[in-house]
C-alpha positions as CSV (number, residue, x, y, z in Angstrom):
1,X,47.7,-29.3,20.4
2,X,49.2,-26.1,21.0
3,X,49.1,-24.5,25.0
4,X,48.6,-21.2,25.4
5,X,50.6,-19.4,27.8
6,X,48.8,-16.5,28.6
7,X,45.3,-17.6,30.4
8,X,43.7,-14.4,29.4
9,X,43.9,-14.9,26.0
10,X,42.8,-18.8,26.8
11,X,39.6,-17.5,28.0
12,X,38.9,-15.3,25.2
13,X,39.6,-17.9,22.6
14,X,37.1,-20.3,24.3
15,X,34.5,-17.5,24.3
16,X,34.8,-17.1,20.5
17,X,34.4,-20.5,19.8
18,X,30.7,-21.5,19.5
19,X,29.0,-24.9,19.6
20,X,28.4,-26.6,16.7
21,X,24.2,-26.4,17.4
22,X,24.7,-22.4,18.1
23,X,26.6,-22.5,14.7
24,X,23.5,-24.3,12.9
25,X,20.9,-21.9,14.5
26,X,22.8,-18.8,13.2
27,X,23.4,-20.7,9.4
28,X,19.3,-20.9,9.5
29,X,19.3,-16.8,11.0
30,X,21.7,-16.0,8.3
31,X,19.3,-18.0,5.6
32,X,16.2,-16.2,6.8
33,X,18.3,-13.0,6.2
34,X,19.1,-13.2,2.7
35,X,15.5,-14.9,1.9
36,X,14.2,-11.5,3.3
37,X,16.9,-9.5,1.3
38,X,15.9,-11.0,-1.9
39,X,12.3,-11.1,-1.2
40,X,12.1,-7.1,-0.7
41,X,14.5,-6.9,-3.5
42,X,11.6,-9.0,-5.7
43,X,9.2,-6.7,-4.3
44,X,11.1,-3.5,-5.6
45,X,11.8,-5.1,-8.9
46,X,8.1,-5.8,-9.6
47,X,7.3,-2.1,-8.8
48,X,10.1,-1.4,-11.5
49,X,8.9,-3.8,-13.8
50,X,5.2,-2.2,-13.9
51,X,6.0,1.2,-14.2
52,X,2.9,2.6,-15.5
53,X,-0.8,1.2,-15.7
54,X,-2.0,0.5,-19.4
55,X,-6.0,-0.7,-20.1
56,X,-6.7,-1.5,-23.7
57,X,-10.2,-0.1,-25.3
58,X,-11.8,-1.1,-28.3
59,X,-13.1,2.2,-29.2
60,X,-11.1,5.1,-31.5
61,X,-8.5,7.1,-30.6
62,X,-11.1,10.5,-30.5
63,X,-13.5,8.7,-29.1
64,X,-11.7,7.1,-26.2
65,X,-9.6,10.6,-25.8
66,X,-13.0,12.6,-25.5
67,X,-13.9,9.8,-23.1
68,X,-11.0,10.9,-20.4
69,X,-11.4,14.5,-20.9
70,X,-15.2,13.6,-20.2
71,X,-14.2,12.0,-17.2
72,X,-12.3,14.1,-15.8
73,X,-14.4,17.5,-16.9
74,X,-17.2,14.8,-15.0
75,X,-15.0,15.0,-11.2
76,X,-15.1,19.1,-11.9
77,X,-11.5,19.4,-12.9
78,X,-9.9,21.1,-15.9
79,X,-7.9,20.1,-18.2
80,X,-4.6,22.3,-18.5
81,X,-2.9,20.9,-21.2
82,X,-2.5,18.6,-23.7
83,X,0.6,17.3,-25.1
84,X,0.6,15.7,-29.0
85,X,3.3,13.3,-28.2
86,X,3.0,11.5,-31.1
87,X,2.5,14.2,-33.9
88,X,6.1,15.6,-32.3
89,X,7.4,12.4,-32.5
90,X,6.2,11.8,-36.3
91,X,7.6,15.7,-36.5
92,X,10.9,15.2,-35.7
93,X,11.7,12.1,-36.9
94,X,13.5,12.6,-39.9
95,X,15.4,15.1,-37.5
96,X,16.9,12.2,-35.2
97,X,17.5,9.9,-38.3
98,X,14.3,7.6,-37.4
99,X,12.2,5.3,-39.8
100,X,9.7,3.6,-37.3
101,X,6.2,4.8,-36.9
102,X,5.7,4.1,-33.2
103,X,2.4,5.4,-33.1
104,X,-0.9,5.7,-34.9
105,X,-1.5,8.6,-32.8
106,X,-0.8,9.8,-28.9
107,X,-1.7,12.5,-26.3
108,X,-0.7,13.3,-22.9
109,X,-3.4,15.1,-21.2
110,X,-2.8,16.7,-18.3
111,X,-4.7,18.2,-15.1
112,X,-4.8,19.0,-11.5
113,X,-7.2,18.9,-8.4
114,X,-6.2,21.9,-6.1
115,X,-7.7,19.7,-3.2
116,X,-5.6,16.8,-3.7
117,X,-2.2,18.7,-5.0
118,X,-2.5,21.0,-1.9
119,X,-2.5,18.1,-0.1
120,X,-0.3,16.3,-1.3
121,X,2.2,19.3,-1.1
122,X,1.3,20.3,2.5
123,X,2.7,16.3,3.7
124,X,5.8,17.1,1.5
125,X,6.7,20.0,-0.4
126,X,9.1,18.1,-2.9
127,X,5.5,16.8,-3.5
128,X,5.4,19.5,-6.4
129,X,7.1,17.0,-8.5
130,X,3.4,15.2,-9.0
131,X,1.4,18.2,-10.3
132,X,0.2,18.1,-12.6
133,X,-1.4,14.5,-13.4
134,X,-1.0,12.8,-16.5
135,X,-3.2,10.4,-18.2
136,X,-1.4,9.0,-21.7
137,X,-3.6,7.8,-24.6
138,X,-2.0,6.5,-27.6
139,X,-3.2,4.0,-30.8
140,X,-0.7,1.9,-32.6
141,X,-0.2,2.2,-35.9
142,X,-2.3,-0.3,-37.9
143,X,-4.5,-0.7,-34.9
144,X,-6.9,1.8,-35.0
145,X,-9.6,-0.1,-33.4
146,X,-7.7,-0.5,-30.3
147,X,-6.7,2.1,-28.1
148,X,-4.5,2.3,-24.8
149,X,-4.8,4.5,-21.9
150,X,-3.0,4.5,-18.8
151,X,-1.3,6.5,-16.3
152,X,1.6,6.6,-14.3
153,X,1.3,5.6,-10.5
154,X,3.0,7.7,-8.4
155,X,5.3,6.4,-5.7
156,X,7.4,7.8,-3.1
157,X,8.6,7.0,0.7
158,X,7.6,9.3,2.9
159,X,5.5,10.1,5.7
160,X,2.3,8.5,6.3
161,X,0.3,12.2,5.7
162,X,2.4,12.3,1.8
163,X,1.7,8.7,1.4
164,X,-1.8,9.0,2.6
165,X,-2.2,12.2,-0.4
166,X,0.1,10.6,-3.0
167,X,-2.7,7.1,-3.1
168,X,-5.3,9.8,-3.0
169,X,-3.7,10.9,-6.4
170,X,-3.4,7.0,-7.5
171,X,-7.2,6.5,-6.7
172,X,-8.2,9.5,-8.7
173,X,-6.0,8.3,-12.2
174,X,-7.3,5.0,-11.6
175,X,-10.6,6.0,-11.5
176,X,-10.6,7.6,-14.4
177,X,-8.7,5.1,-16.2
178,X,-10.9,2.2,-15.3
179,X,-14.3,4.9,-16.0
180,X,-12.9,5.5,-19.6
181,X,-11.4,1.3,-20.3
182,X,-15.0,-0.1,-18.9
183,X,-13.3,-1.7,-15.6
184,X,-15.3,-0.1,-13.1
């Protein structure tokens, strides 16, 4: 064994040496650590791996399409626009050197509700970036007795009043997703 010399440095080696039962109690600290780590990691991978909310209908692709606009005409908003995703897609195809049919047919259709986006805007003005709602119909080819609809849940950290507005937004999709899919 080795003396030190110098008695200060004596004394501040035997404070940096821990017993072997404090060493076990932080081992267990550090193991509760990474668990936590890895479990809020999980958590944020299962909100990436579900990034939109899909129901399957067994009804047309008019039929279930009229259904939404219905349902959200029904809650006295307008629809704005509709997007023909999948005519553009079948469009420019041959464009982009593509030979799969992804779709038998698919719309976007899209709205707002000046209560909710106001809002959802006065919590955060960045908030702008969820206007206007989107609700995604679409049949695969093949399929034309199914049809999917769905929307997009919108996430984002902030404070309680934008979080508060932003599930406001959530409920209202979901609603009218689960009206037009039968899941009440």
């Amino acid at each position: 064994m080795t003396t030190i010399d110098k008695p200060w440095l004596e004394r501040r080696c035997a404070r940096v040496r821990a017993p072997n039962h404090w060493r076990a109690q932080a081992k267990r600290w550090m193991s509760a650590l990474v668990a936590a780590a890895f479990a809020v990691t999980a958590a944020s991978a299962n909100a990436a791996e579900a990034p939109v909310r899909v129901y399957a209908v067994k009804n047309s692709f008019a039929s279930t399409k009229e259904e939404v606009v219905d349902a959200i005409i029904k809650r006295g908003l307008v629809v704005d626009y509709t997007a023909h995703v999948g005519a553009m897609l079948a469009r420019t195809a041959k464009d982009v050197g593509a030979t799969k049919t992804i779709y038998g047919d698919a719309q976007s259709v899209q709205f707002c509700s000046a209560t909710l986006s106001r809002r959802t805007m006065e919590a955060d003005p960045a908030n702008i970036a969820f206007c206007p709602h989107v609700i995604f119909i679409y049949a695969l080819p093949g399929s034309p007795e199914v049809t999917y609809v769905g929307y997009r849940p919108l996430s984002r950290p902030g404070s309680r009043q934008s979080t508060a507005a932003i599930n406001a937004v959530n409920a209202l999709l979901d609603g009218i997703v689960r009206e037009v899919a039968g899941k009440k």
